[in-house]
Legacy VTK file of the C-alpha trace (Angstrom):
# vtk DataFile Version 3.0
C-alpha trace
ASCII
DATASET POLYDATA
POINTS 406 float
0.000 0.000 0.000
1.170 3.345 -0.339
3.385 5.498 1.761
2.829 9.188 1.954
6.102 10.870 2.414
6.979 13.820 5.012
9.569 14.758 2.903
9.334 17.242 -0.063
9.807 16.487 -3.630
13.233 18.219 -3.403
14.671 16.926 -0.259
13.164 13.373 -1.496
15.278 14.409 -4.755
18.895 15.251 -2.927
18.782 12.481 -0.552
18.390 9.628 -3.552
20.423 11.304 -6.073
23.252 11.888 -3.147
23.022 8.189 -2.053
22.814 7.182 -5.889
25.620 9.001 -6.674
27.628 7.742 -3.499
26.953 4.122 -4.357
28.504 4.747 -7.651
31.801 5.414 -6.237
33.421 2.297 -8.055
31.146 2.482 -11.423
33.955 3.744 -13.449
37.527 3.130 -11.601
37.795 -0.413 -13.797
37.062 1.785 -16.836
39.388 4.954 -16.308
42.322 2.278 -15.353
41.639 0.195 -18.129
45.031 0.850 -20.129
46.910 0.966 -17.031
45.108 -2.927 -16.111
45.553 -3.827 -19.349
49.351 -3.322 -19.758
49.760 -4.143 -16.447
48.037 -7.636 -16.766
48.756 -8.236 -20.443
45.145 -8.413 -21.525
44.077 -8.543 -25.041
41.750 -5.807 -26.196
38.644 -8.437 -26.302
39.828 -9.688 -22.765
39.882 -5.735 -21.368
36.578 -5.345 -23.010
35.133 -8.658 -21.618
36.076 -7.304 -17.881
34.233 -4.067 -19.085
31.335 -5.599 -20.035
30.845 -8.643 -17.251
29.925 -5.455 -14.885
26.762 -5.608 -16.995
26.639 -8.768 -16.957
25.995 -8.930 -13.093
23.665 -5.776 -13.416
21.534 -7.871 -15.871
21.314 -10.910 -13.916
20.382 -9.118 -10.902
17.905 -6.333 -12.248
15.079 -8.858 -12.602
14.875 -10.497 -9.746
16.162 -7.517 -7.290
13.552 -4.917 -8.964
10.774 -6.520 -9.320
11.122 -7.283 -5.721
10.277 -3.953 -4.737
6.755 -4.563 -5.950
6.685 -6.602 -2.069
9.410 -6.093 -0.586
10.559 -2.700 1.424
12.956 -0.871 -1.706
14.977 0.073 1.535
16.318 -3.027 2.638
17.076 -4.333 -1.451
19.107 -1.101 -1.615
20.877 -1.814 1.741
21.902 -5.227 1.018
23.060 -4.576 -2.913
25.253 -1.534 -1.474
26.880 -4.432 0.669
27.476 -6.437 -2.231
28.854 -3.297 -4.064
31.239 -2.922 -1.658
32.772 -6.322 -1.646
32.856 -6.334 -4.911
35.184 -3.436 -4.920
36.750 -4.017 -2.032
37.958 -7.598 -3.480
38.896 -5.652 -6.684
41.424 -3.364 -4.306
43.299 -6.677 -2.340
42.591 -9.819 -4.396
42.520 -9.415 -8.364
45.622 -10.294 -9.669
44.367 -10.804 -13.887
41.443 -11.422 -15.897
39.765 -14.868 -13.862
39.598 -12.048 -10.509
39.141 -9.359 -12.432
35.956 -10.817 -13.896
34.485 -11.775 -10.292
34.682 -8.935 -8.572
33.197 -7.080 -11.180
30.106 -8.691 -11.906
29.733 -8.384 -7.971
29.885 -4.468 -8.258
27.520 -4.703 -11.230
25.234 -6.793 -9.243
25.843 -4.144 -6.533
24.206 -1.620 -8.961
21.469 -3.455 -10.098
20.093 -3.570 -6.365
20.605 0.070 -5.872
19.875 2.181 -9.418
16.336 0.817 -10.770
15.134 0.104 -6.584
15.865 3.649 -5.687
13.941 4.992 -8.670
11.289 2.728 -7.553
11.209 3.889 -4.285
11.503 7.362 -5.445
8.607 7.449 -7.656
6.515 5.737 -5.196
6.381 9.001 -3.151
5.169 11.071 -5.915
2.786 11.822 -8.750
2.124 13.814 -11.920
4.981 16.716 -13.000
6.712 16.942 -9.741
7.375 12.599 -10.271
8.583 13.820 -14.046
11.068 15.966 -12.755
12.171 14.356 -9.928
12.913 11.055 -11.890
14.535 13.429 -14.211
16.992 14.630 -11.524
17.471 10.702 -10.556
18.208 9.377 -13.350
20.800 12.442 -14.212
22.243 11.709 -10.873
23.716 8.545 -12.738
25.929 11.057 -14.609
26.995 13.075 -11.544
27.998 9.306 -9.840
30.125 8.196 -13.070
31.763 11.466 -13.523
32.994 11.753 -9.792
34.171 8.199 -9.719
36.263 9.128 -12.881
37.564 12.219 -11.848
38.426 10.722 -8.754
39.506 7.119 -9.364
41.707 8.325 -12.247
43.190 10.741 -9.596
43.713 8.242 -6.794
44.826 5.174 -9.567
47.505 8.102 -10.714
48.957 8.872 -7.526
48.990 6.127 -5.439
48.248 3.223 -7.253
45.252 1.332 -9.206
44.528 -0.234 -5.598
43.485 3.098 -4.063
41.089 3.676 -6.759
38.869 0.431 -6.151
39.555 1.332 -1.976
37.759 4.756 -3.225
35.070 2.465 -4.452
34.368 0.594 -1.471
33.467 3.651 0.949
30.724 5.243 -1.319
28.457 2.071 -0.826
28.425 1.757 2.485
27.494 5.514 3.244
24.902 5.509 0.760
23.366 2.510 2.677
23.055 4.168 5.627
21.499 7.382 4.633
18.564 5.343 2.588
18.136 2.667 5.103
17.918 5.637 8.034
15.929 8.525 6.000
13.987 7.473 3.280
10.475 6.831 3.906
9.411 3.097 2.385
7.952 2.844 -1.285
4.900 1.474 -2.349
4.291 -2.621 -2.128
1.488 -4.699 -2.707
0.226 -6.914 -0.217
0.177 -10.584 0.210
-3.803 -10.097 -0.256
-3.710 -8.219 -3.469
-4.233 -9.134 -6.604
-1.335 -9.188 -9.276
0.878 -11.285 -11.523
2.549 -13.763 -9.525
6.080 -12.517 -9.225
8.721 -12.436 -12.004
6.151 -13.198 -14.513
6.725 -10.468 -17.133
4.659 -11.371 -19.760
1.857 -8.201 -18.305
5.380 -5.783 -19.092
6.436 -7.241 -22.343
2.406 -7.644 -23.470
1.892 -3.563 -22.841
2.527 -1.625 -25.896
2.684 1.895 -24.074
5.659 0.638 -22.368
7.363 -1.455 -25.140
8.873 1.431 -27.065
10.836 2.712 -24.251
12.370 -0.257 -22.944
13.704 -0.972 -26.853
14.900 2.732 -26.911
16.724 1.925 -23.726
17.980 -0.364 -25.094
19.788 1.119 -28.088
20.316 4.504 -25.446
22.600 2.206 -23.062
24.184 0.250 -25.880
25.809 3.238 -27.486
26.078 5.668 -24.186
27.879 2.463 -22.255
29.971 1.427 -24.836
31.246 4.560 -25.505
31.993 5.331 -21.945
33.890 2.140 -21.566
36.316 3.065 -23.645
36.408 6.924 -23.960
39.690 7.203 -21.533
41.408 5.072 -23.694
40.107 6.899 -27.270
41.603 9.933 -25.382
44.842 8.739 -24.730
45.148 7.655 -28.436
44.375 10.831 -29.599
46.738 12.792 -27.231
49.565 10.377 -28.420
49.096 10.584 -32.220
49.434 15.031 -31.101
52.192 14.654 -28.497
50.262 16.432 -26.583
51.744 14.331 -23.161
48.413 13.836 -21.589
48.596 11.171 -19.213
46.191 9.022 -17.736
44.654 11.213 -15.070
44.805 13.677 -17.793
42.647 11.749 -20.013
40.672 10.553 -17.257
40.089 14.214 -16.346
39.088 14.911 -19.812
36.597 11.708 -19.410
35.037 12.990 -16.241
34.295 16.879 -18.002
32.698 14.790 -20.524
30.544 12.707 -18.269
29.645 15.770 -16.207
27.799 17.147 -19.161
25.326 13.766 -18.948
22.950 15.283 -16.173
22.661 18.298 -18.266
22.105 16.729 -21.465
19.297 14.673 -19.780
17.384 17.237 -17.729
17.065 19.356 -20.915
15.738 16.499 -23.036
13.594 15.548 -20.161
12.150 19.174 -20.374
12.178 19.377 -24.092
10.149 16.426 -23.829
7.182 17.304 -21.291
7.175 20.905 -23.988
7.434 19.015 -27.166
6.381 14.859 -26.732
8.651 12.500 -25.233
8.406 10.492 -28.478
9.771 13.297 -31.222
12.700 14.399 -28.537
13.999 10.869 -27.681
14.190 9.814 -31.129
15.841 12.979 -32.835
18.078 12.939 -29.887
18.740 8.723 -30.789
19.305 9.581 -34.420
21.831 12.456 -33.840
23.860 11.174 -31.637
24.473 7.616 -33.147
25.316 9.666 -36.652
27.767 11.352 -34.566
28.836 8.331 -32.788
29.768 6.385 -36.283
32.119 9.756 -37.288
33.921 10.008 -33.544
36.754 7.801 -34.324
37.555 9.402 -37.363
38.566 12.222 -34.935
42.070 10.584 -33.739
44.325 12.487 -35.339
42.362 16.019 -35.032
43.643 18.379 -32.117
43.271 16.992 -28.581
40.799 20.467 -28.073
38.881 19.629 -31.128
38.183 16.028 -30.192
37.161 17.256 -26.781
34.474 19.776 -28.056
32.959 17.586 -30.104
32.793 14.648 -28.013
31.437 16.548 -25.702
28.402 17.625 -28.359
27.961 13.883 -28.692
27.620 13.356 -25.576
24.987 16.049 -24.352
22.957 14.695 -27.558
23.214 10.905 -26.482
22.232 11.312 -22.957
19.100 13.827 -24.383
16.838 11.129 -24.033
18.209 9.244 -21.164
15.680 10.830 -18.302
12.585 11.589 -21.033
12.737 7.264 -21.086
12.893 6.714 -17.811
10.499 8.801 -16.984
8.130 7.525 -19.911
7.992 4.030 -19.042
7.286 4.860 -15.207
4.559 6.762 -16.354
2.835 4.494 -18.857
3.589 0.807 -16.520
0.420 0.514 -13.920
1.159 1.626 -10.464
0.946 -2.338 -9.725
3.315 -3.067 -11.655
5.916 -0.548 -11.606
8.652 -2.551 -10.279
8.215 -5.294 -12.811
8.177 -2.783 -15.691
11.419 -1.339 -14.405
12.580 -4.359 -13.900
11.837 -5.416 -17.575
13.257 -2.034 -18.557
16.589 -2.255 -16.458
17.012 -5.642 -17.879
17.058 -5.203 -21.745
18.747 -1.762 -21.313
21.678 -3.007 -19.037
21.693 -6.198 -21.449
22.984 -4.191 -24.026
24.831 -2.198 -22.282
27.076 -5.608 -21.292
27.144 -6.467 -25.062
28.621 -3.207 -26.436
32.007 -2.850 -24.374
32.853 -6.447 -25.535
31.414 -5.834 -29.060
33.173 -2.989 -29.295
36.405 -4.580 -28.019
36.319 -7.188 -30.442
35.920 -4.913 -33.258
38.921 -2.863 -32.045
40.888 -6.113 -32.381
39.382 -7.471 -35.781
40.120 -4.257 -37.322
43.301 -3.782 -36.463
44.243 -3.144 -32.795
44.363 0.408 -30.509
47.088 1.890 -31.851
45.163 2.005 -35.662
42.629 4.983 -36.484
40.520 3.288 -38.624
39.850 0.540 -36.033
38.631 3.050 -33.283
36.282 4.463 -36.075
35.168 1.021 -36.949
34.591 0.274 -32.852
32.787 3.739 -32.840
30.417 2.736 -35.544
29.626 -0.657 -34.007
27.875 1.296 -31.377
26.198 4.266 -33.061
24.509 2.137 -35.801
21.406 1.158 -33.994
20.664 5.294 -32.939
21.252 5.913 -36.318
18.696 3.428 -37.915
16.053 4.130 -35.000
14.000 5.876 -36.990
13.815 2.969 -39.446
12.632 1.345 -36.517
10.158 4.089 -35.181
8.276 3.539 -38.929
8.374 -0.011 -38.401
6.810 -0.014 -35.507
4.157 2.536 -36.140
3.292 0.617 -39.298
3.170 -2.442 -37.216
0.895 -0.740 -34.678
-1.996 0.014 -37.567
LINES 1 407
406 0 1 2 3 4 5 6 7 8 9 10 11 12 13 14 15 16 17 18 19 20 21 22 23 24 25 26 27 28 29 30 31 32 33 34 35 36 37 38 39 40 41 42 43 44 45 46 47 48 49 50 51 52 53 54 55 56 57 58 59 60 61 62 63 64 65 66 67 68 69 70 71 72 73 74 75 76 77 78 79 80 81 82 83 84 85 86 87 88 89 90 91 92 93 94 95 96 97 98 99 100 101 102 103 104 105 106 107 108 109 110 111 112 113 114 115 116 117 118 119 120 121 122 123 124 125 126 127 128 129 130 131 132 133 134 135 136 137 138 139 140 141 142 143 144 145 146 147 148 149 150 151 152 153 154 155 156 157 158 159 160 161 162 163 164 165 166 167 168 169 170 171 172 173 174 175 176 177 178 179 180 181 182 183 184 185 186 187 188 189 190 191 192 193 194 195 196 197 198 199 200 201 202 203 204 205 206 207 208 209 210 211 212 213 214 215 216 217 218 219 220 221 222 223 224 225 226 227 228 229 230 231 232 233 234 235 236 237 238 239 240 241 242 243 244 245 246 247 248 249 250 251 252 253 254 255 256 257 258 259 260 261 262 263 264 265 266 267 268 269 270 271 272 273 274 275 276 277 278 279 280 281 282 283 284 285 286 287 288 289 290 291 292 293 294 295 296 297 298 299 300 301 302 303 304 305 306 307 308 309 310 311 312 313 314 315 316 317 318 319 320 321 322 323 324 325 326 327 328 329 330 331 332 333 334 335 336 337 338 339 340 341 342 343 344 345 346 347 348 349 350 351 352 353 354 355 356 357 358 359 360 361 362 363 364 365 366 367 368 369 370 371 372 373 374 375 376 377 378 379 380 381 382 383 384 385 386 387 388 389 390 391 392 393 394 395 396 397 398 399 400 401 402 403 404 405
């Protein structure tokens, strides 16, 4: 049943996107330190992609079950115990990985970690509000993602610089455990149905993938996370080719620094979508934003070889576009999915999104490799355009659909 909150929308809206942004902490130090790892350990592109991408991996196998929880079980205490697993996760990553067999576990536990934590939160969020004020406030949220990766670059690329790789993943481990104990101690409970009500029985998602108001944003999360998560996986390392082929002597917590200014421009791509969106339809904004961005995405690599300065402006266009219609999804799908079943829907949504979002780091990997290796422009472009293809067809797809629909 629900909860009514004594809380305002906005101090509902810093405490979950401070706590989301805290449990993030680790998102990106694997990432940032990826050429440092991957010299270090002697990994193959496709191997340093794989580790990339099994973060995903645990995200994905955990979103279903941990999410549509939260349709009966307290948010609070799914959020509490995924922070925990976040935290050993990274913690584990700090003392015990020593190559790619470690490497891979302790990953997948911090994606796990963040499967419990992102899609719960928003559930519990959303629970406590209704109408505009829930459209913004997911908004804000789901930007908060942004805020968390950017800091954890920023700051694990510092740490990883100065004292060590280790110190980076140590970084990791604190955020969770704070950001457990501010939800656990101030955020009122979200909204679950009782043993008495009627509903699907639980993790049957046929209701979610049966609703056609829903179905067109969880495929255009899909295609959002596979280009915005493959590119991120491997934008340090684009950076540090380009600085090489300039001499321009940037360094890894250079490039990471360039990374994180970047990824700091996520939040406000999204909330200006999201707003663009309630003014003009959700459905024209997400998919001109789609189509834009994965043009630009399947040019990008042709950059390498352009001024460091230039190749920073424009991947930072690129990226304002591709996150446009990050929080106008989001915040479409929770407000088409029943009340009922809201956690299932995100559930459903988190699932095929992050799903894709394991696949392109490794895809894009492997296409590095095939078509050449790092150190070759014409591969990057080639991993570039593996992941901007789909936002570049979508609205082939949008047509398809429609015509489907009549």
């Amino acid at each position: 049943m629900s909860t009514t909150s004594r809380l305002s929308p906005v101090r509902l809206a810093l405490l979950m996107c401070t706590a989301e942004a805290l449990s993030m902490t680790g998102f990106a130090a694997y990432t940032t330190l990826l050429p440092v790892l991957q010299r270090e350990w002697g990994l193959s592109n496709s191997e340093a992609g794989l580790i990339g991408g099994i973060y995903y991996a645990g995200l994905v196998a955990a979103t279903p079950i941990l999410t549509s929880l939260t349709d009966r079980v307290d948010p609070r205490r799914i959020y509490l115990a995924s922070c925990l697993v976040s935290f050993l996760g990274a913690a584990g990553f700090a003392f015990l990985a020593q190559g790619l067999v470690t490497a891979l576990l302790f990953q997948i536990l911090i994606g796990v970690g963040l499967g419990g934590t992102y899609m719960p939160g928003l559930k519990v969020l959303a629970d406590q509000l209704e109408g505009n004020a829930r459209s913004r406030v997911v908004g804000f949220y789901t930007s908060s993602f942004g805020v968390g990766s950017s800091l954890s670059i920023i700051v694990c690329g510092a740490l990883g610089a100065a004292f060590g790789w280790q110190w980076a993943f140590v970084y990791g481990a604190a955020g969770p455990l704070i950001a457990a104990l501010m939800v656990s101690t101030m955020m009122p409970p979200g909204r679950t149905r009782a043993a008495h009500e009627q509903g699907p029985p639980l993790f049957d998602f046929r209701p979610v993938l049966g609703n056609r108001r829903t179905l067109p944003y969880i495929i255009g999360y899909a295609l959002h996370n596979y280009e915005l998560f493959g590119q991120r996986s491997w934008m340090v390392a684009f950076l540090l080719f380009c600085a090489t082929l300039q001499s321009d002597g940037v360094a890894l917590a250079g490039a990471a620094t360039l990374a994180a200014f970047i990824n700091m421009l996520g939040p406000v791509g999204s909330l200006t979508g999201n707003e663009l969106a309630i003014r003009f339809g959700r459905q024209r904004v997400i998919f001109i934003a789609m189509c834009l961005s994965g043009l630009m995405a399947c040019g990008i690599g042709w950059l390498a070889g352009l001024p460091l300065a230039v190749v920073f402006v424009i991947m930072c266009v690129h990226y304002c576009l591709m996150l446009g219609d990050s929080a106008a999804l989001t915040t479409g799908v929770v407000a088409a999915a029943p009340p009922d079943l809201r956690g299932a829907t995100i559930a459903v949504y988190s699932f095929i999104g992050f799903a894709a979002a394991f696949l392109a780091p490794l895809v894009f990997g492997v296409v590095l490799d095939l078509a050449g290796g790092n150190q070759d422009r014409a591969a990057w472009a080639f991993a570039f355009a593996s992941i901007g293809v789909f936002g570049a067809l979508s609205p082939v797809a949008r047509w398809l659909y429609l015509r489907s629909a009549r």
